[in-house]
PDB file of N, CA, C and O in Angstrom:
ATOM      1  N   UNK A   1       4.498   6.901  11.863  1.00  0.00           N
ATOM      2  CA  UNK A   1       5.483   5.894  11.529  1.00  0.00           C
ATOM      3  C   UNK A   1       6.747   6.547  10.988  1.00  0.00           C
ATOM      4  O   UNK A   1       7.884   6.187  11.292  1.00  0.00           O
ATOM      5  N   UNK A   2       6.448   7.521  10.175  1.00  0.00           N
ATOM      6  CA  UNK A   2       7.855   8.026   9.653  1.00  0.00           C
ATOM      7  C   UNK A   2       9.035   8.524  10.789  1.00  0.00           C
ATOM      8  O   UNK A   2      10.178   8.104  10.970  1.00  0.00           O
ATOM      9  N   UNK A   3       8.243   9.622  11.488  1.00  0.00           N
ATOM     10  CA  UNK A   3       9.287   9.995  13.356  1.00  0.00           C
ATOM     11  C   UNK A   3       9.677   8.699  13.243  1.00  0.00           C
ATOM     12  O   UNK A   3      10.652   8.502  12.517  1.00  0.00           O
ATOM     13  N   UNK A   4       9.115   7.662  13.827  1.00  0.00           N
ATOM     14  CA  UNK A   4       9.748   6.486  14.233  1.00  0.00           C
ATOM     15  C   UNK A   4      11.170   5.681  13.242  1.00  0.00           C
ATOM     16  O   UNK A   4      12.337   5.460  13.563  1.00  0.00           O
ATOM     17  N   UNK A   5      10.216   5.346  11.652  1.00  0.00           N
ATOM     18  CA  UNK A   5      11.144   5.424  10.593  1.00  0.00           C
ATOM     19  C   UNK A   5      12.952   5.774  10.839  1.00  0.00           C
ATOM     20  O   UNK A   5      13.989   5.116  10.758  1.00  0.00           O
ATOM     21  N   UNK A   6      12.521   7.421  11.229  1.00  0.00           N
ATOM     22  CA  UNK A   6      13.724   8.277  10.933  1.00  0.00           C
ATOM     23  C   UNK A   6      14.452   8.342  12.165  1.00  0.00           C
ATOM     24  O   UNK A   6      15.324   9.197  12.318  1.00  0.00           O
ATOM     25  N   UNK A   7      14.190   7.574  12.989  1.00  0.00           N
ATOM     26  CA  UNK A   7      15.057   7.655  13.798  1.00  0.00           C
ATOM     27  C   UNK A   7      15.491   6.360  14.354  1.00  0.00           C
ATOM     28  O   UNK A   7      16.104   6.258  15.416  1.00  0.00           O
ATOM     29  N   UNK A   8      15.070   5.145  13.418  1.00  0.00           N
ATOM     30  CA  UNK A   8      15.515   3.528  13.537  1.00  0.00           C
ATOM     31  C   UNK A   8      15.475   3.046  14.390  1.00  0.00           C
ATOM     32  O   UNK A   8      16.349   2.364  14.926  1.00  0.00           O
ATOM     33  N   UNK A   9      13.896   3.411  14.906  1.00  0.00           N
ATOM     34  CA  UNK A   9      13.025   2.651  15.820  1.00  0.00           C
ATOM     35  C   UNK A   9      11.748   1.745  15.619  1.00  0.00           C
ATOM     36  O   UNK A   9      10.674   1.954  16.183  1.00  0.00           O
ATOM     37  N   UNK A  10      12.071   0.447  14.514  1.00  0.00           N
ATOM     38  CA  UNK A  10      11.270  -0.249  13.855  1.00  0.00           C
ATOM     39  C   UNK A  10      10.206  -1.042  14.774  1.00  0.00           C
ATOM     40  O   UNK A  10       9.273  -1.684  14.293  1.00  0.00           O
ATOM     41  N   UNK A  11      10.430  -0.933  15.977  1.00  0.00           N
ATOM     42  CA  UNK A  11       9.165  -1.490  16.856  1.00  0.00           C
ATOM     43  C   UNK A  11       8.243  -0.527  17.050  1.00  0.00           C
ATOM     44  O   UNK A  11       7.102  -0.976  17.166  1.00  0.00           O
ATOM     45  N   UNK A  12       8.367   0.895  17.140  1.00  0.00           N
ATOM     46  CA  UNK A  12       7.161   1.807  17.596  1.00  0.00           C
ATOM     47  C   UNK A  12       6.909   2.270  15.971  1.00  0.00           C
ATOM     48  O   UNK A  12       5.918   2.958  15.725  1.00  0.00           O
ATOM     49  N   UNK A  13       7.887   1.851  14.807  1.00  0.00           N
ATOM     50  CA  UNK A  13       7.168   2.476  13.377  1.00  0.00           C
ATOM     51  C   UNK A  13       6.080   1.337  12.816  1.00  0.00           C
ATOM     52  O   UNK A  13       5.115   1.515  12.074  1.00  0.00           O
ATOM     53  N   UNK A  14       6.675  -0.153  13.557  1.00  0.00           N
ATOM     54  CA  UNK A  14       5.462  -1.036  13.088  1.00  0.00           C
ATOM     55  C   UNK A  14       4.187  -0.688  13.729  1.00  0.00           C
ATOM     56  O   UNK A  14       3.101  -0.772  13.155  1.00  0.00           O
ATOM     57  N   UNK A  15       4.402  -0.186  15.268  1.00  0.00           N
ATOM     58  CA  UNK A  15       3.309  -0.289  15.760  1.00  0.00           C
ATOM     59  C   UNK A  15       2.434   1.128  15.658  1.00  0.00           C
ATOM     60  O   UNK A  15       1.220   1.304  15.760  1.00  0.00           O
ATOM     61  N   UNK A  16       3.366   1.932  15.453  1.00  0.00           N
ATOM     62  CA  UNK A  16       2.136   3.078  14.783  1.00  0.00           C
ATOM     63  C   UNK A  16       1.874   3.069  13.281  1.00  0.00           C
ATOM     64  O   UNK A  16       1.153   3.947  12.807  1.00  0.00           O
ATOM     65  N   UNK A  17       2.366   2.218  12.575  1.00  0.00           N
ATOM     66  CA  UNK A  17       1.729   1.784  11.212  1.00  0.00           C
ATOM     67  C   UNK A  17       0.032   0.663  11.657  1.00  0.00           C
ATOM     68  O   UNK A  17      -1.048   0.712  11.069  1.00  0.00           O
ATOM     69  N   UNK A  18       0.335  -0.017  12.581  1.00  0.00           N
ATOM     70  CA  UNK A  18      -0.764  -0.645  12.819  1.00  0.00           C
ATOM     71  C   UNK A  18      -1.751  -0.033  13.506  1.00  0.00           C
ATOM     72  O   UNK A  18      -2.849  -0.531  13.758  1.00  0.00           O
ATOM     73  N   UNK A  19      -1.335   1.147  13.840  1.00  0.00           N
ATOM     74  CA  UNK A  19      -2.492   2.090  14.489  1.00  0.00           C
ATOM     75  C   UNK A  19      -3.005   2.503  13.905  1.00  0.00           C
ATOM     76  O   UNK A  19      -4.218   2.584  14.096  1.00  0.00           O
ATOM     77  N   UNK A  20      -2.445   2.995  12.892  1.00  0.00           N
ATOM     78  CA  UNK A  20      -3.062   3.592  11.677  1.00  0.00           C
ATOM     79  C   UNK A  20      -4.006   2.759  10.892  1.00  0.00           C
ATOM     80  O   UNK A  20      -4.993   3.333  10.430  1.00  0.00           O
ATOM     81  N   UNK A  21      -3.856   1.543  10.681  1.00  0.00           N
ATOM     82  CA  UNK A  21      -4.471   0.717  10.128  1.00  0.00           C
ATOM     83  C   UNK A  21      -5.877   0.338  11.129  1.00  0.00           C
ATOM     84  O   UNK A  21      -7.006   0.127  10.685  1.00  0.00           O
ATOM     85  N   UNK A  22      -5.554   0.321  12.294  1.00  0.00           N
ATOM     86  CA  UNK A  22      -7.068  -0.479  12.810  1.00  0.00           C
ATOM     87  C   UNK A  22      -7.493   1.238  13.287  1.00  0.00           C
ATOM     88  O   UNK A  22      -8.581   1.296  13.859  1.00  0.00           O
ATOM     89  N   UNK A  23      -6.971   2.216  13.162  1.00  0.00           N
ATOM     90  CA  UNK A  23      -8.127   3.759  13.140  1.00  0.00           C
ATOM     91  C   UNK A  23      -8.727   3.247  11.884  1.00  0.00           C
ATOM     92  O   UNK A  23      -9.842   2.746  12.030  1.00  0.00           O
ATOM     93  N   UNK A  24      -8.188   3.261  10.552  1.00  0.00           N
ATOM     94  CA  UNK A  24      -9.009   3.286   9.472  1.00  0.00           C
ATOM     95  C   UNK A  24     -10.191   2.189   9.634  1.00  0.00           C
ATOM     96  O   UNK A  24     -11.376   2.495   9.499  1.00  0.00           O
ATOM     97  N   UNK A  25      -9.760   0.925   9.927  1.00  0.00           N
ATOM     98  CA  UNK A  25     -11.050   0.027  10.000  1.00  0.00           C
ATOM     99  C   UNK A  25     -11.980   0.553  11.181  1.00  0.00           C
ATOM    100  O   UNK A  25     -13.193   0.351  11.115  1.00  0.00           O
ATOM    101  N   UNK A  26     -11.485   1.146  12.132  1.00  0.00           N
ATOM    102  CA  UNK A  26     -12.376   2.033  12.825  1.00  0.00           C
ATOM    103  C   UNK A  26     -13.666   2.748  12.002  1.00  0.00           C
ATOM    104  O   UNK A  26     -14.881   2.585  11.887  1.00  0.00           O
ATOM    105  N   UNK A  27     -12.541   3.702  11.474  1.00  0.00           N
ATOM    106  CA  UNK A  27     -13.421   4.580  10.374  1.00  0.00           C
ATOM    107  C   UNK A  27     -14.662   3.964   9.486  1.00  0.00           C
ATOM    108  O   UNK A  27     -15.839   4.272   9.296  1.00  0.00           O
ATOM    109  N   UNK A  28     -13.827   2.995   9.074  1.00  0.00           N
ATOM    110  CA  UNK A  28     -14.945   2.214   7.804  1.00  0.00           C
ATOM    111  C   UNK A  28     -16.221   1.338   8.449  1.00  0.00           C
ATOM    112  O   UNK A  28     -17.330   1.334   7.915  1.00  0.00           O
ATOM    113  N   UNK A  29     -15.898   0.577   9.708  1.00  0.00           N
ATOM    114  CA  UNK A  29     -17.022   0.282  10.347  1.00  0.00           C
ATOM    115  C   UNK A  29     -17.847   1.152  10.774  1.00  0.00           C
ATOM    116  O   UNK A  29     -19.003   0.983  10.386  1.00  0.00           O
ATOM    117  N   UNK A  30     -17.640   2.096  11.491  1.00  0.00           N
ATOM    118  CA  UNK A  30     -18.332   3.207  11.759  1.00  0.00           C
ATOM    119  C   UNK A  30     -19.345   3.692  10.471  1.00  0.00           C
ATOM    120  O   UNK A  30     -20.492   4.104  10.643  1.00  0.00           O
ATOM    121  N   UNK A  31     -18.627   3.544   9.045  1.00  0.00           N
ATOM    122  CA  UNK A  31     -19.250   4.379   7.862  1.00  0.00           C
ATOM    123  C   UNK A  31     -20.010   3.434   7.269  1.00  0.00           C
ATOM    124  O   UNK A  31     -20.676   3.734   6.278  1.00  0.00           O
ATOM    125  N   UNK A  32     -20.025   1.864   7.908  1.00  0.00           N
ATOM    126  CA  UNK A  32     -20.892   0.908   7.599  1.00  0.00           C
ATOM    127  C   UNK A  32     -21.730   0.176   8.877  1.00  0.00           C
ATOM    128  O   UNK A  32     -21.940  -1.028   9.022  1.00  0.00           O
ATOM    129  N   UNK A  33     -22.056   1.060   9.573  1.00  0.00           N
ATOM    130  CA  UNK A  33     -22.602   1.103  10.948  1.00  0.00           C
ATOM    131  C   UNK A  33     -22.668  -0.100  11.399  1.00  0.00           C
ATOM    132  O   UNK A  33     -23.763  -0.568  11.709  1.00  0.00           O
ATOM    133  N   UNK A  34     -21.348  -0.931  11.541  1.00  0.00           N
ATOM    134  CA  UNK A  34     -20.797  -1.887  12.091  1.00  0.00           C
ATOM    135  C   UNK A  34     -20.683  -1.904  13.455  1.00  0.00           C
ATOM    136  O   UNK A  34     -19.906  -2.836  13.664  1.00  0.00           O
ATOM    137  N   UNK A  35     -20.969  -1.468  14.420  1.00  0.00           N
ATOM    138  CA  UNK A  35     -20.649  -1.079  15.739  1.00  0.00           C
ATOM    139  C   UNK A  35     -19.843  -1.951  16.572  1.00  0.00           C
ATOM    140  O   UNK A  35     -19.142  -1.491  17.474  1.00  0.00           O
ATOM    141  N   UNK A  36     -19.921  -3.375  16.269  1.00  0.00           N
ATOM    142  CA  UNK A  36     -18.668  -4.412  16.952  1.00  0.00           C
ATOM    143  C   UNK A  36     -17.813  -4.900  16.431  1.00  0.00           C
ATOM    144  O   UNK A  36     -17.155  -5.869  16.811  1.00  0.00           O
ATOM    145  N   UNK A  37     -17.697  -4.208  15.365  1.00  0.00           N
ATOM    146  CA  UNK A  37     -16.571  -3.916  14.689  1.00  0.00           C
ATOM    147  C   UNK A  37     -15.728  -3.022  14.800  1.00  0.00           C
ATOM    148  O   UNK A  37     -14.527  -3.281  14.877  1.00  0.00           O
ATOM    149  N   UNK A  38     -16.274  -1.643  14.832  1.00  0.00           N
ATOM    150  CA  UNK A  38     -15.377  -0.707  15.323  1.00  0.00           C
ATOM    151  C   UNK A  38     -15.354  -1.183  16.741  1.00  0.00           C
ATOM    152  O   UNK A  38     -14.207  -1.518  17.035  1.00  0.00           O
ATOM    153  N   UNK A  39     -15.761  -1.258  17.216  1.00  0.00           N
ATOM    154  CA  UNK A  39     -15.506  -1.556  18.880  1.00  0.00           C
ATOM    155  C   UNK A  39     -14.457  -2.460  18.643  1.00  0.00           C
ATOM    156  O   UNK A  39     -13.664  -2.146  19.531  1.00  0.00           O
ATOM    157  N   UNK A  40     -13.793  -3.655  17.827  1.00  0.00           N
ATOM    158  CA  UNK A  40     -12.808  -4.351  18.181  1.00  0.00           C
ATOM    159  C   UNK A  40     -11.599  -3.842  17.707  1.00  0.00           C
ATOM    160  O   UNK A  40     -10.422  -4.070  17.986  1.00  0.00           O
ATOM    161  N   UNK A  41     -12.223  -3.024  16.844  1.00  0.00           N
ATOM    162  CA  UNK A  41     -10.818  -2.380  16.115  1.00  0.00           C
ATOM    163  C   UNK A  41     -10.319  -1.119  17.332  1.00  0.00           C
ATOM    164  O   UNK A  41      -9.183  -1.026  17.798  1.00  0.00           O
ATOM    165  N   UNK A  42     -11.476  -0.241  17.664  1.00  0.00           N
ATOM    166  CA  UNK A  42     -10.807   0.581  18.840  1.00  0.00           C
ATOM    167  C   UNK A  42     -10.160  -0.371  20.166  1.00  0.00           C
ATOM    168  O   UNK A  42      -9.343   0.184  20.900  1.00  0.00           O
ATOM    169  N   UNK A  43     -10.449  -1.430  20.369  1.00  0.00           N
ATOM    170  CA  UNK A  43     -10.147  -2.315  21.480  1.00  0.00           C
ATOM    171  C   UNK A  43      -7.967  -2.653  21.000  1.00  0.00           C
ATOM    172  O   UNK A  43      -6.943  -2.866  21.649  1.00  0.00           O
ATOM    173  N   UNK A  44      -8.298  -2.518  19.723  1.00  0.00           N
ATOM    174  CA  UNK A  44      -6.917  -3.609  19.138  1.00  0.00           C
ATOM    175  C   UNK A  44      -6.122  -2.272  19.211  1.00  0.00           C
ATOM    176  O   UNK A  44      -5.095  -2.309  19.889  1.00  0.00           O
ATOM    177  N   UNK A  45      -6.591  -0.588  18.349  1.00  0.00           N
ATOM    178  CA  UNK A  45      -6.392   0.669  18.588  1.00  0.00           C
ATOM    179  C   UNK A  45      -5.920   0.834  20.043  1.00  0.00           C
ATOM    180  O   UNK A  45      -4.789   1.316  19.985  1.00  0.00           O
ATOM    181  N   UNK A  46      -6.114   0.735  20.717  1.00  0.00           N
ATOM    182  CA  UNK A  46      -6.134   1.175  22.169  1.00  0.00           C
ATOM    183  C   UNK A  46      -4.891   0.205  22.542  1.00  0.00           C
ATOM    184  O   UNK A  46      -3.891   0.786  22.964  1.00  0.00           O
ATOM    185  N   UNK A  47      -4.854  -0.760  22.470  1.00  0.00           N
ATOM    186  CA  UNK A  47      -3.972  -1.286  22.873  1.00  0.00           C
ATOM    187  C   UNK A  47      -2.690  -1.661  22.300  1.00  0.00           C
ATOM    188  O   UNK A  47      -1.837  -2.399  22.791  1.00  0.00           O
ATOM    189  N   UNK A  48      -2.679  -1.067  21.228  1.00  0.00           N
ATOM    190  CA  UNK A  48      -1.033  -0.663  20.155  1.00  0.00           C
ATOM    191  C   UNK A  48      -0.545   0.580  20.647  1.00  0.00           C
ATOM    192  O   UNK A  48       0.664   0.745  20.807  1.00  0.00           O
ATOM    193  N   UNK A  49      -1.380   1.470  20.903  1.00  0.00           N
ATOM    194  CA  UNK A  49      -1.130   2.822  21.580  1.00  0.00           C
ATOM    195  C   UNK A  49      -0.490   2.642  22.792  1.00  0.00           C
ATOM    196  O   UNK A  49       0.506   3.283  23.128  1.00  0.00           O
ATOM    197  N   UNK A  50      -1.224   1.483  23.700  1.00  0.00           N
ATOM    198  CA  UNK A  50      -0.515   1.498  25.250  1.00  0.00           C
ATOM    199  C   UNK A  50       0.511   0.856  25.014  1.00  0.00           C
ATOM    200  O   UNK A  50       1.191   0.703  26.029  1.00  0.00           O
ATOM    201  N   UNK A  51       0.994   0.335  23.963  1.00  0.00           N
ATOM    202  CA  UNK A  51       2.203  -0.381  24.365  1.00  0.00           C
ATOM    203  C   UNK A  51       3.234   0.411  23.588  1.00  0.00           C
ATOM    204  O   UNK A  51       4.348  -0.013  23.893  1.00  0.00           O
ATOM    205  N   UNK A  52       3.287   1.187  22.889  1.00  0.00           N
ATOM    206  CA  UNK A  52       4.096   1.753  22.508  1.00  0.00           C
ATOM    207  C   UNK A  52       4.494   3.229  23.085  1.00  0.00           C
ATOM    208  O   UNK A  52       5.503   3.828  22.714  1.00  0.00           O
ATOM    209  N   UNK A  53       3.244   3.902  24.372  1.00  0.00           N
ATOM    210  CA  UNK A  53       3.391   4.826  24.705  1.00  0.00           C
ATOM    211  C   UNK A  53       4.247   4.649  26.318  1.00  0.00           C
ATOM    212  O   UNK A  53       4.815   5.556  26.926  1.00  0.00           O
ATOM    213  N   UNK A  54       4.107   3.101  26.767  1.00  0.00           N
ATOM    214  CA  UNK A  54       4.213   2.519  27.292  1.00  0.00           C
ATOM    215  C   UNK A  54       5.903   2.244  27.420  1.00  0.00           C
ATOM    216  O   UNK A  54       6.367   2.579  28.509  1.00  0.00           O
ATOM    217  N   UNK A  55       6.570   1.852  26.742  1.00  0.00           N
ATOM    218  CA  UNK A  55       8.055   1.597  26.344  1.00  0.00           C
ATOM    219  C   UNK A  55       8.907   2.765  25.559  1.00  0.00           C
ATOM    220  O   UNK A  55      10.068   2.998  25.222  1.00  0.00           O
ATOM    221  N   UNK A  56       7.480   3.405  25.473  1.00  0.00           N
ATOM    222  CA  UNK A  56       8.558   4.773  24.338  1.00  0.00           C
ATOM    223  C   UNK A  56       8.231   6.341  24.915  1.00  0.00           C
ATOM    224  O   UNK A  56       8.687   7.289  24.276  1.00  0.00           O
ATOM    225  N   UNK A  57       7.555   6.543  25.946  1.00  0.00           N
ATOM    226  CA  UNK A  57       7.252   7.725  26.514  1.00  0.00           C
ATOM    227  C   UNK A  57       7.153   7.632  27.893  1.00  0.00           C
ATOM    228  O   UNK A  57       6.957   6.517  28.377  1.00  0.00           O
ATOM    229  N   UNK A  58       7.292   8.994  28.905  1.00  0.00           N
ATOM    230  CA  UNK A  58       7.589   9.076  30.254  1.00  0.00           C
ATOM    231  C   UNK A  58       6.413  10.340  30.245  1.00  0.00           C
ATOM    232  O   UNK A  58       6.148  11.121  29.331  1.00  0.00           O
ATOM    233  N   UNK A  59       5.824  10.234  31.598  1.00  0.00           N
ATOM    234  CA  UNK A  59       4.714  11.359  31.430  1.00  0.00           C
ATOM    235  C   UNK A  59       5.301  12.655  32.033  1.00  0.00           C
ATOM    236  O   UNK A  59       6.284  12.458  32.747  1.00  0.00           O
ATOM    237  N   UNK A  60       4.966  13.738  31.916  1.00  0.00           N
ATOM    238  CA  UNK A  60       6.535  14.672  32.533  1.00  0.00           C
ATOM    239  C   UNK A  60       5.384  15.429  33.775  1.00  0.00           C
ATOM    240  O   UNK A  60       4.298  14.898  34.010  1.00  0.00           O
ATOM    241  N   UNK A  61       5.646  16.170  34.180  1.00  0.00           N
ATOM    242  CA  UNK A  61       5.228  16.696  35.543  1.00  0.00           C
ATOM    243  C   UNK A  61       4.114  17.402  35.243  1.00  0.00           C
ATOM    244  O   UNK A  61       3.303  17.477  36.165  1.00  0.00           O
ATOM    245  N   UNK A  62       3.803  17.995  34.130  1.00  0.00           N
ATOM    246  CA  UNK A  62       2.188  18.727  33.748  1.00  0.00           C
ATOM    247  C   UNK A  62       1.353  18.243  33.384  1.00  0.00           C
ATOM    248  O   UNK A  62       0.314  18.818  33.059  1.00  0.00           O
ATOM    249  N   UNK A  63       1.675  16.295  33.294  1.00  0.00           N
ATOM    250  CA  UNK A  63       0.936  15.658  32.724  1.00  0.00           C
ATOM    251  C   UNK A  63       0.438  14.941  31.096  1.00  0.00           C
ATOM    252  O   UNK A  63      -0.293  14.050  30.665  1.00  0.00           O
ATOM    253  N   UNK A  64       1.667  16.324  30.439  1.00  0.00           N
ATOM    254  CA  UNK A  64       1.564  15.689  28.691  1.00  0.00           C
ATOM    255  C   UNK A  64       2.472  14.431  28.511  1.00  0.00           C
ATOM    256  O   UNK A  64       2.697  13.733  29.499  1.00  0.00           O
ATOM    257  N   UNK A  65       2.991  14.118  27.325  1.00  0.00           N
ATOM    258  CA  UNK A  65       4.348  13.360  27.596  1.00  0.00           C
ATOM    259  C   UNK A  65       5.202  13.431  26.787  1.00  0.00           C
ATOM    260  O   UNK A  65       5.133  14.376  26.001  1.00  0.00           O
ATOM    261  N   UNK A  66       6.452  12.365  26.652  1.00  0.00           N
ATOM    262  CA  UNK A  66       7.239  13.407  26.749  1.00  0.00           C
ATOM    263  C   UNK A  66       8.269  11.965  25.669  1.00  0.00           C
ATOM    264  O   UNK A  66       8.371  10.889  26.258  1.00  0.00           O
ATOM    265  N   UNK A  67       8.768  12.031  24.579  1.00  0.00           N
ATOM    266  CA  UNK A  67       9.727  10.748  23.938  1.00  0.00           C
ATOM    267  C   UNK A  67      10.590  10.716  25.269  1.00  0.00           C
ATOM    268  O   UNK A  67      10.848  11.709  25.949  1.00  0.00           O
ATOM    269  N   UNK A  68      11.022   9.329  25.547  1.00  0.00           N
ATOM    270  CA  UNK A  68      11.846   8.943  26.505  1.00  0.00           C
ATOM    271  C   UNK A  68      13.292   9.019  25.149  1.00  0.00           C
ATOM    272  O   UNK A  68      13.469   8.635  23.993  1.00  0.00           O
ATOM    273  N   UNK A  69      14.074   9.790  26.258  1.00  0.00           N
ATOM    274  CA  UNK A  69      15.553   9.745  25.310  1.00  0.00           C
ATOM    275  C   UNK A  69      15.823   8.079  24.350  1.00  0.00           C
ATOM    276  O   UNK A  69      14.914   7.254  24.252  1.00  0.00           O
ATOM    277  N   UNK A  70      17.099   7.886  23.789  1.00  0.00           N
ATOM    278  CA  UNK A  70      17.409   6.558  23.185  1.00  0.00           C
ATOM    279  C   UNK A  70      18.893   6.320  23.507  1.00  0.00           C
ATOM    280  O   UNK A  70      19.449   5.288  23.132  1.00  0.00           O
TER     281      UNK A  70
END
């Protein structure tokens, strides 16, 4: 969130603040052997990731990726 922060891009700093948040409930279900729990939280995880990697990154020719300019 902070990259994002610091460069006054408040849609990909909310949404990797919320990534952060449903990894941790990840974490904690997992450490309370919740299993469809973490499963919804990796489901909600997974899909904050695609949308922000989605509108904010280009995949470059070796396959890593890559910040799309601003």
């Amino acid at each position: 969130a902070a990259f994002w922060t610091a460069r006054k891009v408040t849609e990909a700093a909310e949404w990797s603040t919320a990534a952060s948040n449903h990894a941790g409930e990840v974490e904690k279900a997992v450490v309370a052997k919740n299993m469809p729990g973490a499963a919804e939280h990796m489901k909600m995880l997974m899909g904050t990731c695609a949308q922000c990697h989605s509108k904010y990154r280009d995949k470059a020719p070796d396959g890593t990726y890559i910040i799309k300019k601003q």
